[in-house]
N, C-alpha and C positions, 0 to 999 in steps of 0.2 A: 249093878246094872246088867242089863241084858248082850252086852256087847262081848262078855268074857265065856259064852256060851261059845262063839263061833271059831274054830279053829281057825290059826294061822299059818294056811298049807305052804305058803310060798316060803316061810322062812325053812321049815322043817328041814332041808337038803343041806342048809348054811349049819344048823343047829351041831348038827353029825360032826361038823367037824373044828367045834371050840378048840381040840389042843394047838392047833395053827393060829387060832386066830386072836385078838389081842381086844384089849376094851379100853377105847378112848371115849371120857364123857367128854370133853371139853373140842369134839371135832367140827361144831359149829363156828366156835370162837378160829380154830385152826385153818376153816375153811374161806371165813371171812374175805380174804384176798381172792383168791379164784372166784368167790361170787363177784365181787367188787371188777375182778377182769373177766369175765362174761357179758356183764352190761358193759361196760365201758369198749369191748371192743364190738358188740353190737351199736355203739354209737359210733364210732369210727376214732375213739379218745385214743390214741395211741402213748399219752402224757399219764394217764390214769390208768392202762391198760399194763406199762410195766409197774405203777405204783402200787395195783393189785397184785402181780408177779411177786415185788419183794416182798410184799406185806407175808404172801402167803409162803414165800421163803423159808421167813425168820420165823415166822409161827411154825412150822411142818419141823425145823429143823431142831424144837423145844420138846418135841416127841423122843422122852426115853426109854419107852418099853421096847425092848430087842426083839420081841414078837412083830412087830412092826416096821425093823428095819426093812426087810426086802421087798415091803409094799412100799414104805417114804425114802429108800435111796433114789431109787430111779426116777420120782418127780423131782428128787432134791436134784441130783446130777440136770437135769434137765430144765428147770427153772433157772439154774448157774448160768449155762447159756442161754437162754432165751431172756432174760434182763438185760443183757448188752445189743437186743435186738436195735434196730433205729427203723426198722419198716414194719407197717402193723399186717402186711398183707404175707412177712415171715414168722409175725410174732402169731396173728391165724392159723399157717400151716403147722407152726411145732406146737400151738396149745393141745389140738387134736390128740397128739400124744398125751402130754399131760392131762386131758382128761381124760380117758384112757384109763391110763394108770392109776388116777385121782378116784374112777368109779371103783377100780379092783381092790381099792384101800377101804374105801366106804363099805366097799362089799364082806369084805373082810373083819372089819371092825365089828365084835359082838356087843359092845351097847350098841341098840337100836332108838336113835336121836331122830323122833318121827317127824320132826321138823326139816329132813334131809331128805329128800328121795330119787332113784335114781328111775329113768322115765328111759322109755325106747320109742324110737317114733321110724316107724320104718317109711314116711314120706317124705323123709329129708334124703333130696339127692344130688344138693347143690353142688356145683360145678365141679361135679363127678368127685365129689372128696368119700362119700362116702357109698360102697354099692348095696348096703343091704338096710340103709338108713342109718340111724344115730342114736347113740347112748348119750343122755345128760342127767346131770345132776340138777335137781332144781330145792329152792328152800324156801319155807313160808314166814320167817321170821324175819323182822325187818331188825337188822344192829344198830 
């Protein structure tokens, strides 16, 4: 095809530094939950929204390449609490973290699963959460 001609410049800076970074193919299946609580707390699901928390828990927590601890500690410590949430407008403030953290794993991650991407919209300024817009993950594959 004609498509393997064009350089991939944005990866190039990531490329540089494979010895950090770790290769999960299966980080679709892993991510499952945090998309599952994306929509669900865009619907106001606050029942679905922790049910995607643990989801994505107990999958993040089946990761055992050690290259990838210090990117999956910090969601893991941080999904522990945010599952015994009971208000979705705390379980909103602390995802922001976790994705966050969630994008610097993806980012990090050297399979490239094109099915994953991670999007910057600097028009998001809602209720001052965010000053310079927002990083999100978004994914084209329906599970």
């Amino acid at each position: 095809g004609g498509g393997d001609t064009m350089k991939n410049s944005d990866h190039s800076s990531m490329s540089m530094n494979k010895e950090s970074s770790f290769n999960i193919k299966n980080v679709s299946y892993i991510l499952k939950g945090y998309f599952e609580t994306v929509s669900a707390l865009a619907n106001d699901d606050l029942e679905k929204s922790i049910a995607g928390l643990e989801k994505y828990l107990s999958r993040i927590e089946t990761i055992e390449d050690w290259k990838a601890t210090p990117f999956t500690k910090p969601i893991i410590s941080k999904l522990e609490k945010i599952v015994s949430q009971t208000n979705i407008i705390n379980i909103r403030r602390d995802f922001k973290a976790i994705s966050a953290d969630t994008i610097k794993f993806v980012e990090k991650n050297a399979y490239k699963d094109d099915t994953i991407r991670v999007f910057f919209c600097s028009m998001v300024k809602k209720e001052g959460l965010w000053d310079k817009g927002a990083f999100w993950i978004n994914t084209q594959i329906l599970f």
